[in-house]
C-alpha positions, 0 to 999 in steps of 0.5 A: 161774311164773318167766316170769310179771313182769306181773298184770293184773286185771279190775274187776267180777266180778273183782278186785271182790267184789259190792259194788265193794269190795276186800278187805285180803288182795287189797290186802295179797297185790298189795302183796306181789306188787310188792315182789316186783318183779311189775307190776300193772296193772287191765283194765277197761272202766270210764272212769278216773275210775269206777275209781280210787274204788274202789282205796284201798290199790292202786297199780297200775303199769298201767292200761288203761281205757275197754275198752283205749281207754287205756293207761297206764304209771306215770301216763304215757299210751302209747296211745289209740284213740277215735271222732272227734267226728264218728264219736260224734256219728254213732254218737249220732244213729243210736242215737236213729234206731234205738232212738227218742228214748229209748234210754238211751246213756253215752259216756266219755272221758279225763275223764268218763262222760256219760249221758243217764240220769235216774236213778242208774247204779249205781256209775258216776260220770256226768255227765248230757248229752241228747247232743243237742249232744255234742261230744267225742272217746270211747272207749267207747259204751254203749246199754241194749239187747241187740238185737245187730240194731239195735246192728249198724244203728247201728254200720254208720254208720261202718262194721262193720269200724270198731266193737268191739262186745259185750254185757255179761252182767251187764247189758242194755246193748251196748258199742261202741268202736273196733276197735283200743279192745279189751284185748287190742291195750291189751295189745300195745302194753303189750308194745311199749312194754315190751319184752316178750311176752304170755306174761309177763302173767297176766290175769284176767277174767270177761265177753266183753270178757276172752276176747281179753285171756285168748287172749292172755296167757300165763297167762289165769286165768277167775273161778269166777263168769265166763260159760262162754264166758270158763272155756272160753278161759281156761287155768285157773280160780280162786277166784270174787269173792267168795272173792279168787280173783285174789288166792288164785291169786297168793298161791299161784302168785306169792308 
């Protein structure tokens, strides 16, 4: 693996065990990775602000969030693609069309996650909004629905061709960003910016938003807990989640 000088790593279902937490081998084995002289980067499709809680002891060198809306490089932003105030306030009016007044929506940014949600989501650090006046830029929306029908009505109104959009597995809600706001083009312009190719990075993932990222990258590892459609696209298959399988594998193929 002597061609292999990055790691990026996934969040949910990946670098995290089930409860969000990281444990002190995978801690430990990232810290010996960089001392190494390897970089490593997080993946994620989390807002910035709803990852960073969960990394104590970890210092990544990249950070791609907002489901590659955002790049980051040692702190210093070197891409952004996001929906304009006026494509977000389109894509929100159309959801309640759609979907009707209730429909439960999150959008984030560089800043915040905002939900129109009156309960508690989760792990997420949000910040509630009705959406009725919403007025900032975002790189991501989500809307509590699998109905990939309607998601697609609500994505035509700024055109299909212009919007990235999935399911999670894991939970019933859609992802919808821009076409360029995926991993896999964070991951090229990481490249750019670096001066290398993808063949250099070892990715790991677990959900449909990891199989461009897995496609692309040199080495792209599946979690043993990933979907099918994930081990399939991937070059190998490590250790789950639960058993620090992003971890176990760089402690064997890496170190």
């Amino acid at each position: 693996m002597e061609n292999i000088s990055i790691i990026l790593s996934d969040l949910d279902g990946t670098l995290f065990r089930n409860d969000k937490s990281i444990s002190d081998f995978t801690k430990e084995t990232i810290r010996q990775a960089q001392a190494k002289g390897l970089l490593f980067g997080i993946c994620t499709a989390r807002a910035k602000v709803n990852a960073v809680k969960f990394l104590e002891g970890i210092e990544p060198d990249i950070f791609i969030t907002n489901g590659g809306g955002i790049v980051y490089y040692r702190d210093k932003k070197i891409y952004n693609c996001e929906f304009t105030v006026e494509e977000i306030r389109k894509l929100i009016d159309a959801a309640f069309e759609v979907f009707g007044k209730d429909v439960i929506l999150s959008a984030d940014n560089e800043h915040a996650l905002y939900s129109n949600s009156r309960e508690e989501l989760g792990d997420k650090f949000w910040t509630f909004n009705d959406f009725s006046d919403f007025r900032e830029t975002c790189m991501k929306m989500c809307i509590q629905s699998l109905d990939k029908e309607k998601i697609e009505k609500v994505a035509s109104v700024i055109g299909l061709e212009n919007v990235d959009y999935l399911p999670f597995s894991d939970i019933p809600w859609y992802k919808l960003s821009k076409k360029a706001a995926t991993k896999e083009r964070a991951i090229e312009e990481l490249c750019h910016h670096l001066n290398i190719t993808s063949s250099k990075i070892a990715a790991f993932g677990d959900d449909f938003n990891d199989l461009g990222m897995l496609s692309l990258c040199g080495k792209g590892i599946a979690m043993e807990n990933a979907i099918e459609e994930v081990k399939k696209a991937a070059a190998s298959v490590c250790a789950s989640n639960e058993n620090d399988g992003v971890a176990k594998w760089i402690e064997k193929n890496l170190l």
